[in-house]
VOPAGU-2260 file (C-alpha; in pm, 1 decimal, decimal comma):
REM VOPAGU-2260
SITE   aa  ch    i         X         Y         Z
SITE  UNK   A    0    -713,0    1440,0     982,0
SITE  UNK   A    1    -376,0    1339,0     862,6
SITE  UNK   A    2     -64,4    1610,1     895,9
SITE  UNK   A    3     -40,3    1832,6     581,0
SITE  UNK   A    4     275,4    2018,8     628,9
SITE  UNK   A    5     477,5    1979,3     264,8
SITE  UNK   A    6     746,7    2112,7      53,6
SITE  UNK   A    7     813,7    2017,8    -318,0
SITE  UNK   A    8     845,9    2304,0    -474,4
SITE  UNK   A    9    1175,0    2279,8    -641,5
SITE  UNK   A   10    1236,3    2391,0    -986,2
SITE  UNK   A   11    1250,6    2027,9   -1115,8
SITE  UNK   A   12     919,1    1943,6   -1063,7
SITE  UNK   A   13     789,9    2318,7   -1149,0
SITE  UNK   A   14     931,0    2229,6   -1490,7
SITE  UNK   A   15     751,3    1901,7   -1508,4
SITE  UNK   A   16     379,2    2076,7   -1408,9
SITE  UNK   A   17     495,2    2330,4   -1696,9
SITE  UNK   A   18     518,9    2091,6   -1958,5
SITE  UNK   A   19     269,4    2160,8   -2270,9
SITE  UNK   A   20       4,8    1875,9   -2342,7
SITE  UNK   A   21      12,6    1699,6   -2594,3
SITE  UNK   A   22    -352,6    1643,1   -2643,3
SITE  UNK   A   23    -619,5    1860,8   -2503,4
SITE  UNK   A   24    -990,2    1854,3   -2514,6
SITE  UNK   A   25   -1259,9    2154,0   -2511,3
SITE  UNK   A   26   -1217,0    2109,8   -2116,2
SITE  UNK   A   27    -828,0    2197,4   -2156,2
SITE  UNK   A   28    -713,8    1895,5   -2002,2
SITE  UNK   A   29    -743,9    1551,2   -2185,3
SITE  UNK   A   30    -840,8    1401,9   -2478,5
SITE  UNK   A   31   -1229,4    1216,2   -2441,8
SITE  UNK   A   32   -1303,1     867,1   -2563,8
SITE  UNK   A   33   -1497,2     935,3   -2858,8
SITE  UNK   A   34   -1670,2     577,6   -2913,4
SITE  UNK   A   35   -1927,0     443,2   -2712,1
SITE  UNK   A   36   -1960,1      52,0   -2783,4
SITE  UNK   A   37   -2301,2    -159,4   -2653,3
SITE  UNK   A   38   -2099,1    -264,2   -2321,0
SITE  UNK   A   39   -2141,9     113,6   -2250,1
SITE  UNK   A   40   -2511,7     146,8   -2272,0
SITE  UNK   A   41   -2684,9     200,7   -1972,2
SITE  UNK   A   42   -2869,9    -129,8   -1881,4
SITE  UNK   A   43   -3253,3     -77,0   -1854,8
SITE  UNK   A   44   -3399,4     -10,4   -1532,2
SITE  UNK   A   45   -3095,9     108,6   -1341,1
SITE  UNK   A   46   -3064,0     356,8   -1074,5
SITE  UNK   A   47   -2815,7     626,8   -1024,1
SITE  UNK   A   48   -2549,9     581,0    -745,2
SITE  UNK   A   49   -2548,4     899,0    -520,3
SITE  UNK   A   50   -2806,5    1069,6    -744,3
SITE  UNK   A   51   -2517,7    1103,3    -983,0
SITE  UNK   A   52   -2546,2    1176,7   -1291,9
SITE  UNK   A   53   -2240,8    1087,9   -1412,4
SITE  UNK   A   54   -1867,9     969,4   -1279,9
SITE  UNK   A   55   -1560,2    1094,0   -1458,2
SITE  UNK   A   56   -1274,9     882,1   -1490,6
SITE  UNK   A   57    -929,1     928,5   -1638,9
SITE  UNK   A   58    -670,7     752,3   -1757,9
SITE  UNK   A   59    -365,9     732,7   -1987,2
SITE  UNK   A   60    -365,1     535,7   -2313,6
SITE  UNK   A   61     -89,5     317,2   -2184,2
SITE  UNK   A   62     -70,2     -63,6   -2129,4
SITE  UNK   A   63       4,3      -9,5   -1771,5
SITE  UNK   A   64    -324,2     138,3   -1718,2
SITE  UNK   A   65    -509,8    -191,8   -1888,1
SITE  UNK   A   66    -729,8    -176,6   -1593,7
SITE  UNK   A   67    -926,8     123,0   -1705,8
SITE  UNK   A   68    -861,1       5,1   -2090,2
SITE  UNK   A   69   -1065,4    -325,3   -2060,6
SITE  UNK   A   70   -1265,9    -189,0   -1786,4
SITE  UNK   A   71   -1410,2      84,3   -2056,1
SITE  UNK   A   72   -1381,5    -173,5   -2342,3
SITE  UNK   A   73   -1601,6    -463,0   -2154,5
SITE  UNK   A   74   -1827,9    -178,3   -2006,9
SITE  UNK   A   75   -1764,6    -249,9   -1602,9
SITE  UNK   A   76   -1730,8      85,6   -1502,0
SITE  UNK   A   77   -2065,9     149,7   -1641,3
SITE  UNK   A   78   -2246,4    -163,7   -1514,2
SITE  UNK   A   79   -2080,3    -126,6   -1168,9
SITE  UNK   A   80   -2228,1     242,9   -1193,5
SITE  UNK   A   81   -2562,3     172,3   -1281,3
SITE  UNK   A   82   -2820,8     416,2   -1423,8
SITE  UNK   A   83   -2501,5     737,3   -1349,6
SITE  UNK   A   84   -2310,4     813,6   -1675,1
SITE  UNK   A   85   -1985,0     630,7   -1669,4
SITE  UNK   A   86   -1737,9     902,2   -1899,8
SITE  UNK   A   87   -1323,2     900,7   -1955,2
SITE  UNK   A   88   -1084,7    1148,0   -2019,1
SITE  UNK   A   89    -740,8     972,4   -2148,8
SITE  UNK   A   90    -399,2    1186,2   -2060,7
SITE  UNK   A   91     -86,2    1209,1   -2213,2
SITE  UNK   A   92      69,6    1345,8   -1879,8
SITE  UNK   A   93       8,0    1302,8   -1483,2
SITE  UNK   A   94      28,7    1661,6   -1405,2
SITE  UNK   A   95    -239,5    1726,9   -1673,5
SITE  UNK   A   96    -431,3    1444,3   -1549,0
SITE  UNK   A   97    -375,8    1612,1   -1141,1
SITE  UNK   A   98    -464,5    1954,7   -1265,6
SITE  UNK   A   99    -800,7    1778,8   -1430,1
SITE  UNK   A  100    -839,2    1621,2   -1058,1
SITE  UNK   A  101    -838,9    1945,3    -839,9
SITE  UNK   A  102   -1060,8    2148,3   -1114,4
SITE  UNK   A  103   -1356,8    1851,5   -1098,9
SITE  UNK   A  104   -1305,6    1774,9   -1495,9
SITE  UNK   A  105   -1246,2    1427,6   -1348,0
SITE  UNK   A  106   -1353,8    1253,5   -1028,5
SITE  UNK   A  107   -1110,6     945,2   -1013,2
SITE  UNK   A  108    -849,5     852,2   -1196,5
SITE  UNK   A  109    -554,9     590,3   -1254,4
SITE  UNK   A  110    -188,9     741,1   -1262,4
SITE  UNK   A  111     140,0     596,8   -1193,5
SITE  UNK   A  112     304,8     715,2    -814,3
SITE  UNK   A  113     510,8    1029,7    -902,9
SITE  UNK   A  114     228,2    1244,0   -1003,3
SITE  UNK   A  115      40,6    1157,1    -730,7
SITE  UNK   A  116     305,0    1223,9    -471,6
SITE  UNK   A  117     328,1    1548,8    -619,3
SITE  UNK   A  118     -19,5    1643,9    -621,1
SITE  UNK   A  119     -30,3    1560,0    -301,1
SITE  UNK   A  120     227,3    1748,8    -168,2
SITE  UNK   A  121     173,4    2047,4    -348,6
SITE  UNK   A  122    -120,1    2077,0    -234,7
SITE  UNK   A  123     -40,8    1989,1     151,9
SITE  UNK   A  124    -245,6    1683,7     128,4
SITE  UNK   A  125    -562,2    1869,5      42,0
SITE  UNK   A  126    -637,7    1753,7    -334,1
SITE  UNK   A  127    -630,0    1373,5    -361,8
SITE  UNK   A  128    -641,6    1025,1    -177,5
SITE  UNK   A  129    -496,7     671,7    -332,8
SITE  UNK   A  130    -801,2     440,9    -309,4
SITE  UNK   A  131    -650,7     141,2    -494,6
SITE  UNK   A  132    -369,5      -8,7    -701,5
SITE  UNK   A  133    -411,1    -115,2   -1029,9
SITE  UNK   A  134     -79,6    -280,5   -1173,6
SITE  UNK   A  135     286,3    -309,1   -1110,1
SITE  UNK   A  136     634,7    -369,7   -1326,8
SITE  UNK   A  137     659,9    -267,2   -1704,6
SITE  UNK   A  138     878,3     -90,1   -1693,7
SITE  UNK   A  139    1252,4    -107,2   -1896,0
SITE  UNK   A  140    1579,0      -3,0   -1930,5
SITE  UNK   A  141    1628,1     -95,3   -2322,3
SITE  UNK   A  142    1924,0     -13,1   -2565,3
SITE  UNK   A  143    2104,4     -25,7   -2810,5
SITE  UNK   A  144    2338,7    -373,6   -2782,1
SITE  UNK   A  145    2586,6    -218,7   -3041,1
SITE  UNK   A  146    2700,9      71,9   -2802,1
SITE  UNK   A  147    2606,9    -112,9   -2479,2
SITE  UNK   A  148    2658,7    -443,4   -2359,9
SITE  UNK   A  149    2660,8    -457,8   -2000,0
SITE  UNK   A  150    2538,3    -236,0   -1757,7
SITE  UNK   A  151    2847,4     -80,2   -1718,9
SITE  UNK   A  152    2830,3      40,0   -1992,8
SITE  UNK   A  153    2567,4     313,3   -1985,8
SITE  UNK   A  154    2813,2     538,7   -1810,6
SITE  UNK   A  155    2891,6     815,8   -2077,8
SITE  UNK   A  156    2594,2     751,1   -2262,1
SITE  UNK   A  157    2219,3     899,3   -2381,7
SITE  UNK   A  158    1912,9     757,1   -2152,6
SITE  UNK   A  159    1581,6     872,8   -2238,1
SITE  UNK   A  160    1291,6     862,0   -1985,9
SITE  UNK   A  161     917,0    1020,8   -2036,6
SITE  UNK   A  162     982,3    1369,2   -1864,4
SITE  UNK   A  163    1136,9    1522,9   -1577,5
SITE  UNK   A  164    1019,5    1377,7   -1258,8
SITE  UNK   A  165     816,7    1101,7   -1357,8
SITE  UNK   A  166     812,0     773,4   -1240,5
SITE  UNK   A  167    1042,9     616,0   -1478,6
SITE  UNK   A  168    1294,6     955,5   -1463,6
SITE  UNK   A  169    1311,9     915,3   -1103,1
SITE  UNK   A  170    1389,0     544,3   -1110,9
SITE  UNK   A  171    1690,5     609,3   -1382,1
SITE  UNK   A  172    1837,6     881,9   -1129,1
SITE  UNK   A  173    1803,7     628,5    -818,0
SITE  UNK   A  174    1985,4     367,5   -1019,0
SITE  UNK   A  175    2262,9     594,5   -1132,3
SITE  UNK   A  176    2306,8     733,0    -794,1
SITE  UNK   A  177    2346,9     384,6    -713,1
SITE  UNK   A  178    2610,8     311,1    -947,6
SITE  UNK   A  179    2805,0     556,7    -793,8
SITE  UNK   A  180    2790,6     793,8   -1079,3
SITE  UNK   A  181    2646,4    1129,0   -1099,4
SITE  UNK   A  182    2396,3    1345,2   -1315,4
SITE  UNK   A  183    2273,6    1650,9   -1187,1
SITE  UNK   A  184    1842,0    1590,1   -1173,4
SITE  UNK   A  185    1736,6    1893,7   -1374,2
SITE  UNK   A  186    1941,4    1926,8   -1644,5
SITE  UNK   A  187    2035,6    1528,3   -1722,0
SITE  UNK   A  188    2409,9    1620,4   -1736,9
SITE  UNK   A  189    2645,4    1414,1   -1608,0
SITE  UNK   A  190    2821,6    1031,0   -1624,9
SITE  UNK   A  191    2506,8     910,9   -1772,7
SITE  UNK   A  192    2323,5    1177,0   -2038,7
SITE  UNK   A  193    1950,0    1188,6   -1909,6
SITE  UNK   A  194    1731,1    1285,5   -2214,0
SITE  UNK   A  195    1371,4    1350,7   -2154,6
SITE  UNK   A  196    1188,8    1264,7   -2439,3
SITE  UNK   A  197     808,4    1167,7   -2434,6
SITE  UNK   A  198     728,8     831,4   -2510,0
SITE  UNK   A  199     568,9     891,4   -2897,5
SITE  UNK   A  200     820,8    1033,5   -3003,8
SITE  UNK   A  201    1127,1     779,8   -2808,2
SITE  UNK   A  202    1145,4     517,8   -3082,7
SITE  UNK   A  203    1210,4     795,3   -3361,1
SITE  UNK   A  204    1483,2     897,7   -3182,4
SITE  UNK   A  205    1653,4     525,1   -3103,0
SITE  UNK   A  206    1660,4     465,8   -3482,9
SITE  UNK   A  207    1776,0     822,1   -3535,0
SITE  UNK   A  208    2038,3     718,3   -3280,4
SITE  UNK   A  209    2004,5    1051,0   -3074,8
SITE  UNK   A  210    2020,6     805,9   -2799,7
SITE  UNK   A  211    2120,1     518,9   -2735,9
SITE  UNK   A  212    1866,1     368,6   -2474,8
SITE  UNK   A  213    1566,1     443,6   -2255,3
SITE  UNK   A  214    1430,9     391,9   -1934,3
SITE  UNK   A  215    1047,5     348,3   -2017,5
SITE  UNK   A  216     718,8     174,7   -1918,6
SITE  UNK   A  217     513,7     -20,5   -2188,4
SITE  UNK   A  218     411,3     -20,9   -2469,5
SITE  UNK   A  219     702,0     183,5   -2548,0
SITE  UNK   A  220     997,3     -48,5   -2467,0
SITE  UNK   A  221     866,0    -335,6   -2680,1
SITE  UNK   A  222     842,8     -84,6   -2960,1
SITE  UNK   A  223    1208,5     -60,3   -2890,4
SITE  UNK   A  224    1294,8    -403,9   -2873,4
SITE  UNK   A  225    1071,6    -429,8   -3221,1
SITE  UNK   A  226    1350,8    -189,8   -3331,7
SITE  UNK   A  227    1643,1    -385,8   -3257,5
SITE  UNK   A  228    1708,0    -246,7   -2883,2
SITE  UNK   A  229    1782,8    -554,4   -2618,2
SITE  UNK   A  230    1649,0    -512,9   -2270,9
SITE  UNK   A  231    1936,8    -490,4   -2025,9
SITE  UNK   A  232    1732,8    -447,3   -1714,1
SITE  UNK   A  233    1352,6    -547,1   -1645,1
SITE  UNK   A  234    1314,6    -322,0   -1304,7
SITE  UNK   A  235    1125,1    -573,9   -1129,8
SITE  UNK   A  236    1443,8    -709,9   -1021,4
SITE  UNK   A  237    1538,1    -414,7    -835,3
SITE  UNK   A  238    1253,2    -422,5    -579,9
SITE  UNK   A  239    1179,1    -709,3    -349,0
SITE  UNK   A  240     918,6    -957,9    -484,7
SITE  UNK   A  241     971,4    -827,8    -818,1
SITE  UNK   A  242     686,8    -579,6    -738,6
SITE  UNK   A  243     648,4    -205,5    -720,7
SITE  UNK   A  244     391,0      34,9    -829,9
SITE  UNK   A  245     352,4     150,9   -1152,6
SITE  UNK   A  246     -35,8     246,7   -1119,2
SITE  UNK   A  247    -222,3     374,6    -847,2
SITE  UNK   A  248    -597,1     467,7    -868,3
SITE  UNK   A  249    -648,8     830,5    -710,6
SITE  UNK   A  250   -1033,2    1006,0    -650,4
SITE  UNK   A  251   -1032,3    1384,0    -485,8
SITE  UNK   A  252   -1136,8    1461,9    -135,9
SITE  UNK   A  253   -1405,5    1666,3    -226,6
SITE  UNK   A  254   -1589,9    1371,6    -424,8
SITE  UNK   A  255   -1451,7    1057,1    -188,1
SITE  UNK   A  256   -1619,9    1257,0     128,5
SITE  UNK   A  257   -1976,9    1317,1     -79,2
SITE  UNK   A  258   -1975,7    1005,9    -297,0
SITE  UNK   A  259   -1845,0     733,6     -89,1
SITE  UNK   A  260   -2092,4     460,1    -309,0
SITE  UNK   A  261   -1971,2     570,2    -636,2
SITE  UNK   A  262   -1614,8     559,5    -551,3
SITE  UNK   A  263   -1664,3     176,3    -410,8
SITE  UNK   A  264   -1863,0     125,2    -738,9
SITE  UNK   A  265   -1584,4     238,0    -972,3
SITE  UNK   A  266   -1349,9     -25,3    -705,4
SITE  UNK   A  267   -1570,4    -269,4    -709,9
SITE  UNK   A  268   -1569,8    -278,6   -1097,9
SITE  UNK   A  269   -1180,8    -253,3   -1064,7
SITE  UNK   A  270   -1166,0    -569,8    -844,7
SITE  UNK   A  271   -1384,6    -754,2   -1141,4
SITE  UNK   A  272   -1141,5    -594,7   -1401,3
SITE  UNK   A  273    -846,7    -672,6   -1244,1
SITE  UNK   A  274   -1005,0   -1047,1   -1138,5
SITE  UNK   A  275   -1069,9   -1059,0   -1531,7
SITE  UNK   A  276    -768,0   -1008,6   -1642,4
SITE  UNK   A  277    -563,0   -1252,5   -1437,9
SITE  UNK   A  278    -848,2   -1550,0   -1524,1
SITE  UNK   A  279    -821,3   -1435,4   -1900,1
SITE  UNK   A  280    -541,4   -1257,0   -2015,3
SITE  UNK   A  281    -566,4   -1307,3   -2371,8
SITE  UNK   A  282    -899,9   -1206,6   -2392,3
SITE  UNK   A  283    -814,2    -866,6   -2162,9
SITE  UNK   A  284    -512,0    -807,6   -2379,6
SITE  UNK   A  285    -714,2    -796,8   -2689,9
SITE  UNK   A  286    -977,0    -582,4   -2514,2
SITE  UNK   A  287    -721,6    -333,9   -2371,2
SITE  UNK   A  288    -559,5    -311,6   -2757,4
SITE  UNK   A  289    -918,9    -250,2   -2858,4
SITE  UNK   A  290    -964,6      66,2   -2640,9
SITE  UNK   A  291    -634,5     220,3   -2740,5
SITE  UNK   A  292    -744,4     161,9   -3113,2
SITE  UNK   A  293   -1084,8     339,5   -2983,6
SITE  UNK   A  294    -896,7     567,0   -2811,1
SITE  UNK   A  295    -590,2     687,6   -3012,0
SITE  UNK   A  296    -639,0     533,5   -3384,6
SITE  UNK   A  297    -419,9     240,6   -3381,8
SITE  UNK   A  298    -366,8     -65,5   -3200,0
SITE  UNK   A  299     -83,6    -245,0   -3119,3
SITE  UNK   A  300     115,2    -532,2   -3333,8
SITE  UNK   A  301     161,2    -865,6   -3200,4
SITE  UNK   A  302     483,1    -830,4   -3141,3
SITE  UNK   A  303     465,7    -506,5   -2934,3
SITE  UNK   A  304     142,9    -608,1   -2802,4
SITE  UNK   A  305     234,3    -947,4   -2637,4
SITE  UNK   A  306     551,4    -903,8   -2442,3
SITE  UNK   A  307     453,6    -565,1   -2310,7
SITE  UNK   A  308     159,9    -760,0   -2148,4
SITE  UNK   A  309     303,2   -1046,4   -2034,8
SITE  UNK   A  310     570,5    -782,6   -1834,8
SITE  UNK   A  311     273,9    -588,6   -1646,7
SITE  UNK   A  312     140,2    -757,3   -1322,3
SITE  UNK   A  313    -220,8    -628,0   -1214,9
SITE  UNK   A  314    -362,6    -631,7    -897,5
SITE  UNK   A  315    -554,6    -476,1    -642,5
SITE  UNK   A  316    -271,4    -400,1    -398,7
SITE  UNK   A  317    -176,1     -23,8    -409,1
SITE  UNK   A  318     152,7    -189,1    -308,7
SITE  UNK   A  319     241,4     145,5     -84,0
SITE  UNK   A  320     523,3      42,7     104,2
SITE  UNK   A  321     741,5      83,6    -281,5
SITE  UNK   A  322     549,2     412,3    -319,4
SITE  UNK   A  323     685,2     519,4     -40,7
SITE  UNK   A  324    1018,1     408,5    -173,6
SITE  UNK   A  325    1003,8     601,6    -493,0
SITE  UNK   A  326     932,3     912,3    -309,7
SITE  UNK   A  327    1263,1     857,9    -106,1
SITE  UNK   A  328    1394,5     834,9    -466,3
SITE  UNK   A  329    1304,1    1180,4    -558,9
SITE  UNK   A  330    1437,5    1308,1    -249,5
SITE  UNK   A  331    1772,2    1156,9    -305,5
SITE  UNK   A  332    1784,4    1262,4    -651,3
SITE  UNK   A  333    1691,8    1611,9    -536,4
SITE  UNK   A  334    1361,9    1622,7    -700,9
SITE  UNK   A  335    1202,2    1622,7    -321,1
SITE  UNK   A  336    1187,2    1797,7     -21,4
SITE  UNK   A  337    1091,9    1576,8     253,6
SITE  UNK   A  338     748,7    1481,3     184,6
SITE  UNK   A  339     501,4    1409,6     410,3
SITE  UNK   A  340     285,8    1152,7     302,3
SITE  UNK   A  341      66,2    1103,3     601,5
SITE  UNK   A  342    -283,3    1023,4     488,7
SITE  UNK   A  343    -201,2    1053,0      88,6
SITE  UNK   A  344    -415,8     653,1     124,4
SITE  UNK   A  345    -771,9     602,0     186,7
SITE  UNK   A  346    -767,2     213,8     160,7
SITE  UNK   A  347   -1127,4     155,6     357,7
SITE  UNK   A  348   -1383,2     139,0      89,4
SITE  UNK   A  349   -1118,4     -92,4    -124,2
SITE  UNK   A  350   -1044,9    -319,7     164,4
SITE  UNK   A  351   -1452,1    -295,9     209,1
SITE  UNK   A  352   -1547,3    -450,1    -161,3
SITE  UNK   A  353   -1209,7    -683,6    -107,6
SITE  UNK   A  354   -1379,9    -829,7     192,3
SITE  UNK   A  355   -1712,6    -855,7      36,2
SITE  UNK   A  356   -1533,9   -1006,9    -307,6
SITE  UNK   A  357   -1347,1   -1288,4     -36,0
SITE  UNK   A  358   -1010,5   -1150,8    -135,0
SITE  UNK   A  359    -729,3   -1031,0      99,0
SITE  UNK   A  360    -719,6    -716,6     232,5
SITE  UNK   A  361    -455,3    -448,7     136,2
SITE  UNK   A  362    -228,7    -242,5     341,1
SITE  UNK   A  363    -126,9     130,5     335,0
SITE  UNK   A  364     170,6     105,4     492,0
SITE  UNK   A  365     137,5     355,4     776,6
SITE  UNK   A  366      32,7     627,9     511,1
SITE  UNK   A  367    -311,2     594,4     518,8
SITE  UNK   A  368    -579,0     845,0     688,5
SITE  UNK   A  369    -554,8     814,5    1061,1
């Protein structure tokens, strides 16, 4: 078993696990898909995987988790699952969609890095494993080109990101760090003013002009851009190869150690989806704008809807070597104490369906379980 000993629990990311939801179900912690379309039908004559009688999966409505969007749209989670129920939670927040994790209202789920980190740590270790990646990139920094030009120019001025201690805050902090300016982490005061605002409600407050540019994943920086913002820096080209995780696909202990077929099911259908999407991606982009209209009520416009795809890499790789990055992020920006994240990656059953799919194998980076 991998080491456990952790510490994370500053006051930063106390506040973040304290945030209110913005959508909850009966269950308390997400909001359920409500439409079931034919590719969701259970085919005839199917068995259950594990005796099962159902998987729970969540996700976020959020173009960086189109994996799970066209994998519920074109029905591969069920298919891959057989004759067990495939259902889906969508989440408006990772800590919601951790807390959902350790109760058993879902068994597997896709979520960007910080959240997992976190519920790793928290719980020494105890609560999750990443099985898989899912996408990389999308992710932003967009303003306004009237107040800034250049990139020096966001000293002295309003930043939005999604919430305190998320993937995209964190990433703002390490580049302003960088810059050799300062903001102190919890209360986004300093050279550069860090507002947290969550993503609905960030292009109201660009054309309001309570700020004046955000750091933020897609869909929400094309809605920007839709609004007259310019995108100053794509943060691709801060990591090497352009790539760094955005989505990771995480499954709890508890159900990875008793239902070891249905988690390489779910991965196996991720591996199609994924496969899918690269082969077609006009046909997966419509299908992932489907499920959000499914999902949340509206779908995206062309002009939100295209960019924001074309800016979101998916693939198979959990890509952990960056994930390990972004947690040395945190800890600079004081968000962090020295995790350990020995064993926080379970990359076996992946690596088995990659091997039996003829694709390359994936690497955890020294994290995984020993």
């Amino acid at each position: 078993m991998p080491a456990t000993r952790s510490t994370l629990l500053r006051r930063g990311l106390a506040a973040v696990a304290a945030l209110p939801l913005l959508t909850l179900a009966a269950c308390g912690y997400g909001s359920e898909s409500k439409d079931e379309p034919a590719a969701q039908k259970v085919a005839a004559g199917a068995e259950k995987i594990d005796g099962l009688d159902s998987v729970k999966i969540g996700y976020f409505g959020n173009l960086t988790h189109g994996t799970a969007l066209v994998g519920v749209n074109k029905g591969y989670f069920q298919k891959a699952l057989g004759a067990t129920k495939a259902s889906y939670q969508v989440f408006n927040a990772g800590p919601s969609e951790i807390e959902a994790l350790n109760s058993g209202s879902i068994d597997i789920g896709w979520i960007g890095p910080s959240p997992a980190i976190n519920g790793y740590t928290k719980s020494a270790g105890k609560n999750l494993r990443i099985v898989g990646g899912s996408a990389s990139g999308g992710v932003k920094l967009v303003v306004n080109p009237a107040k800034i030009k250049s990139l020096k120019d966001v000293k002295g001025k309003r930043i939005a990101t999604p919430q305190l201690g998320n993937t995209q805050d964190v990433a703002l902090l390490n580049w302003i760090s960088e810059q050799g300016w300062k903001v102190d982490a919890e209360s986004g005061k300093g050279d550069v003013s860090v507002i947290r605002t969550d993503n609905k409600v960030t292009p109201d407050a660009y054309k309001s002009g309570s700020i004046d540019g955000a750091w933020v994943p897609e869909p929400t920086a094309s809605k920007l851009v839709a609004e007259g913002a310019k995108v100053l820096l794509d943060e691709s080209d801060l990591w090497p190869d352009k790539k760094f995780v955005i989505t990771n696909i995480i499954v709890s202990q508890k159900f990875l150690t008793e239902h070891p077929k249905a988690v390489e099911a779910v991965l196996k259908a991720s591996v199609d989806i994924n496969k899918y999407i690269n082969a077609s991606p006009d046909e997966a982009k419509a299908a992932a704008n489907a499920q959000l209209k499914a999902d949340s009520g509206k779908e995206l416009p062309a002009e939100i809807l295209d960019p924001a795809w074309k800016s979101i890499q998916f693939t198979n790789d959990p890509l952990a070597a960056t994930l390990n990055s972004e947690a040395e992020h945190a800890v600079k920006a004081g968000l962090l104490e020295d995790p350990l994240l020995d064993g926080i990656y379970d990359l076996a059953p992946l690596n088995k369906v990659l091997q039996a799919a003829g694709e390359p194998t994936v690497d955890d980076a020294g994290l995984g379980v020993k």
